[in-house]
C-alpha positions in Angstrom: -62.9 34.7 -47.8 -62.3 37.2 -44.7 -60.5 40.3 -44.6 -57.8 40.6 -42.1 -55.8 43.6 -40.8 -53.1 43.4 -38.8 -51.3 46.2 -37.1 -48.1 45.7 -35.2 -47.3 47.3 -31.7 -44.4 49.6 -30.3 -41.1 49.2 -32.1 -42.2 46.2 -34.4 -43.2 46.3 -38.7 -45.1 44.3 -40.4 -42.6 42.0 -40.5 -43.8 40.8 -37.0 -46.7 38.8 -39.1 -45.0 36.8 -41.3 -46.1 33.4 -39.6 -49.4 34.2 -39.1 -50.5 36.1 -42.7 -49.1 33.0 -44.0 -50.9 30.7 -42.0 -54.2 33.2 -43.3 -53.5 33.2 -46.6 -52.9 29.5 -46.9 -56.4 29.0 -45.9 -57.5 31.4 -48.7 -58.2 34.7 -46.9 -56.9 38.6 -47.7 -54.1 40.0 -45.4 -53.2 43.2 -45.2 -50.0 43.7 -42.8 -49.9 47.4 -41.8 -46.7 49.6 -41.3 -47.2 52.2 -39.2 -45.4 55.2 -40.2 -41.9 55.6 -39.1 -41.6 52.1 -37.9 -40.4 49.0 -39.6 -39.2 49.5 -43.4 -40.8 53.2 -42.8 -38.4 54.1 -40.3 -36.8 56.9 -42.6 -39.6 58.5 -41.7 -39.6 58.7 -38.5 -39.9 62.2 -37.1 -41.1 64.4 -33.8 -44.5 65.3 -36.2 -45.3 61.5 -36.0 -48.4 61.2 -33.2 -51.3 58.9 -32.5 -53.2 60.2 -35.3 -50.5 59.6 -38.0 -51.1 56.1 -37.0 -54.8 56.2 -36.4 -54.8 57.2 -40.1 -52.3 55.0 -41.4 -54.9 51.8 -40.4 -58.1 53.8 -41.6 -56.3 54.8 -45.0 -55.6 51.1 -45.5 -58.7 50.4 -44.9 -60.6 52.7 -47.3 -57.9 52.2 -50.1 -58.4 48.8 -50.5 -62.2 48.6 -50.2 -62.5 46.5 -47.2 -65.5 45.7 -45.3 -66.2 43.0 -42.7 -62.4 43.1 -41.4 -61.2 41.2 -38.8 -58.7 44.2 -37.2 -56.1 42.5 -34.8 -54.5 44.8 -32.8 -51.2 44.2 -31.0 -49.7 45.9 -27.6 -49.8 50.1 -28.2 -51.7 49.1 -31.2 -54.9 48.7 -28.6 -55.2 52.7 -28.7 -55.1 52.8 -32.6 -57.2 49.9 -32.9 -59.6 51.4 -30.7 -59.9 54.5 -32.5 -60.3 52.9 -35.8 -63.4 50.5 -34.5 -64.8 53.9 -33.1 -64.4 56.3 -36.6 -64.6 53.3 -39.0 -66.8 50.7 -36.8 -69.3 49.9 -40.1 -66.2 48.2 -42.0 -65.2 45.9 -39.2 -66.8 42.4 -38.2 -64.0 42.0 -34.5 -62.0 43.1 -33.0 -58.9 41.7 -31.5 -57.1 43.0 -29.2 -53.8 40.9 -28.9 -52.4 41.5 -25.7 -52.9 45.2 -26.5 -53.9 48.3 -24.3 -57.3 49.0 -23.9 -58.2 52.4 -23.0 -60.8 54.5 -21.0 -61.9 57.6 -23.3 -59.4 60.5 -22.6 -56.4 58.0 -21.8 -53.4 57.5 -23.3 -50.8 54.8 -23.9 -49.0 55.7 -21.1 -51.8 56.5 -19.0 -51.8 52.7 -17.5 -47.9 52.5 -16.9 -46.1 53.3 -14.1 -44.9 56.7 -13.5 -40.9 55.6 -13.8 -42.1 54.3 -17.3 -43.5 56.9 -17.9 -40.4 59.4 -17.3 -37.9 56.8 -18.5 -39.2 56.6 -22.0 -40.2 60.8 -22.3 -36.5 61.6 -21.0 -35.6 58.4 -24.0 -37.7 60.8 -26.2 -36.5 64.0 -25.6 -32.5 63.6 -25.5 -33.3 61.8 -29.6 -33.0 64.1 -32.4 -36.1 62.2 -33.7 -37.9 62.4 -30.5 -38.2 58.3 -30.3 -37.1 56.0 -27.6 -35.3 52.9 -28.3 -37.0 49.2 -27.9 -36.3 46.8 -25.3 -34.4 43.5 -25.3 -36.6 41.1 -26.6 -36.1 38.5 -23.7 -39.1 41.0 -22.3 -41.6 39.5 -24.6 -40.2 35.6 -23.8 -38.5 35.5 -26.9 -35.3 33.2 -26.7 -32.5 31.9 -29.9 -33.3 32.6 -33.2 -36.4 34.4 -32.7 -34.9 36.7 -30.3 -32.3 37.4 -32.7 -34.7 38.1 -35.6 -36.9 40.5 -33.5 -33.7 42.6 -32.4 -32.6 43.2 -35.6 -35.4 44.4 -36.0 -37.4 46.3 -33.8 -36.7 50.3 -34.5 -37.0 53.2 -32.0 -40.8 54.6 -31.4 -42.2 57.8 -32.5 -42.3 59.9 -28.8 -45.7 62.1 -30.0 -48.1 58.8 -29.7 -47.2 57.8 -25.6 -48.9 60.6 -24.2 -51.3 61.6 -26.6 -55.1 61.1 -25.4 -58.2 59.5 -27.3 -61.4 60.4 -27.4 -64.2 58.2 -28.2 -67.8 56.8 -27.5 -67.2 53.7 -25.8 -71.0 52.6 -27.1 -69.7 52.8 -30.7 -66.5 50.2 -29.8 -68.4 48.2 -27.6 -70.6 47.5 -30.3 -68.6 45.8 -32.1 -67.5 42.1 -31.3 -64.2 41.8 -29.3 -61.9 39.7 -28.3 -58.7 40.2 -25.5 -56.0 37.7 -26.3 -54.1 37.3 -22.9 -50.5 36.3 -23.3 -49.5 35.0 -19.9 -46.2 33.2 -19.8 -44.2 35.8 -19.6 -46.9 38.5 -18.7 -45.6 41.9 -19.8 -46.1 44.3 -16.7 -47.2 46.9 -18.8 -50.0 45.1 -20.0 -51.3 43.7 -16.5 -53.7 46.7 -16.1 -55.7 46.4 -19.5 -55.3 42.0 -19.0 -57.8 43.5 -15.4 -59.8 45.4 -17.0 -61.2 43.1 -19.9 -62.5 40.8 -17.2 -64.1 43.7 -15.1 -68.1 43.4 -15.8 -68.0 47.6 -14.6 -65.2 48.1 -17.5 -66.5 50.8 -20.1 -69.3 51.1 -17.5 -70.3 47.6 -17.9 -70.0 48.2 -21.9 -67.0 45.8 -22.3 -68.3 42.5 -21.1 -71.2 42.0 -23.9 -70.0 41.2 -26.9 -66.7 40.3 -25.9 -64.4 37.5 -25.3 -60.7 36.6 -23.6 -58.9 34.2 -24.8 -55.5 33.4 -22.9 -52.4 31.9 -24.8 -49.3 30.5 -22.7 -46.8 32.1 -24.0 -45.2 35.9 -24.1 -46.2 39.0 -25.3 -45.3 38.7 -29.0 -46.9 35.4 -29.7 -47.2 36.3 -33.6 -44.0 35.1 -33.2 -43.5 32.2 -30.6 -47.5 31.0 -31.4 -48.2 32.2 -34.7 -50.7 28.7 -35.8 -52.6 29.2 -32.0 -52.6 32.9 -32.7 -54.2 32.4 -36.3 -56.8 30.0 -35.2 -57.9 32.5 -32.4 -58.3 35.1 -35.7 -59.9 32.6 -37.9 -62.6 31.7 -35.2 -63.1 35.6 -35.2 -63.9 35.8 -38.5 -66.2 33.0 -38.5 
């Protein structure tokens, strides 16, 4: 029996899961399906005091509360810079790493240090005319969701706490790279924003040539949120990870 954790990217809940910690727990493994705080069914939280390490702690607290050892962390989209953090504070209690379609940081980066600089003042300006200091989501279309899934995941998304875009992380880059990793590419739609990270995985100087051991990329045709619109090829790539 593995233990898998799952943690959700900009916008999204738990909820975003559903299909795939089914899927999981049908073939007899623990899932844990993180909230980050003032997101999802936590959005009556949401705040300006919310930053990366509110969410850094929310996945290690998890973690530690339950007992887990040998988890299989999946990380989607801005959930790269959180998972990253975790592997590199809590490394001895994971067996992978998966970064699905997530950003993947160089030490002293932050979220929106790979995004274009429009982005980048689009979504700060987003932040600082809300009371909450948030900026809204996106139309869903963006992540190549269409009908009834495009419904659900507008209904749902919630705005995103403004303190975690620009927030840097520090960490050792031996520590992560450590670990086993794998980059789950969703190609088809590509989300722009995730282009540079989607480069960097298959760059043998990445991490200064720390990436490439250890790790694999795995590319699935189909859009950025493919818990959703691939949840049984998405849970095979996590079941192979947990061996």
């Amino acid at each position: 029996m593995a233990n898998f954790v799952l943690v959700h990217g900009a916008w999204h809940g738990a909820w975003c899961w559903q299909r795939v910690s089914a899927l999981l727990q049908k073939e007899g493994h623990r899932v844990h399906a993180v909230t980050l705080t003032g997101l999802g069914e936590r959005a009556h939280l949401l705040s300006p005091v919310i930053n990366l390490d509110t969410h850094i702690n929310d996945v290690i607290h998890l973690i530690e509360a339950e007992e887990l050892s040998e988890v299989v962390l999946a990380v989607h989209s801005y959930a790269g810079m959180v998972g990253t953090a975790v592997a590199d504070r809590l490394g001895q209690r994971l067996k992978h790493l998966v970064y699905v379609d997530a950003v993947v940081p160089k030490p002293g980066e932050s979220w929106s240090s790979t995004q274009a600089g429009a982005t980048q003042q689009q979504r700060m300006a987003a932040a600082q005319a809300s009371p909450s200091f948030s900026f809204a989501p996106p139309d869903p279309a963006v992540f190549g969701l269409q009908g009834a899934d495009h419904a659900w995941v507008k209904r749902r998304q919630t705005p995103h706490p403004g303190n975690t875009y620009q927030a840097p992380l520090a960490f050792d880059v031996q520590r992560v790279a450590a670990l086993p990793r794998t980059f789950v590419s969703c190609t088809q739609p590509a989300l722009a924003t995730i282009e540079p990270s989607r480069l960097r995985v298959q760059d043998p100087a990445f991490w200064d040539g720390a990436w490439l051991p250890h790790s694999a990329f795995v590319e699935l045709k189909t859009g950025h949120d493919p818990m959703i619109s691939e949840p049984a090829a998405l849970a095979r790539i996590l079941l192979d990870c947990a061996g």
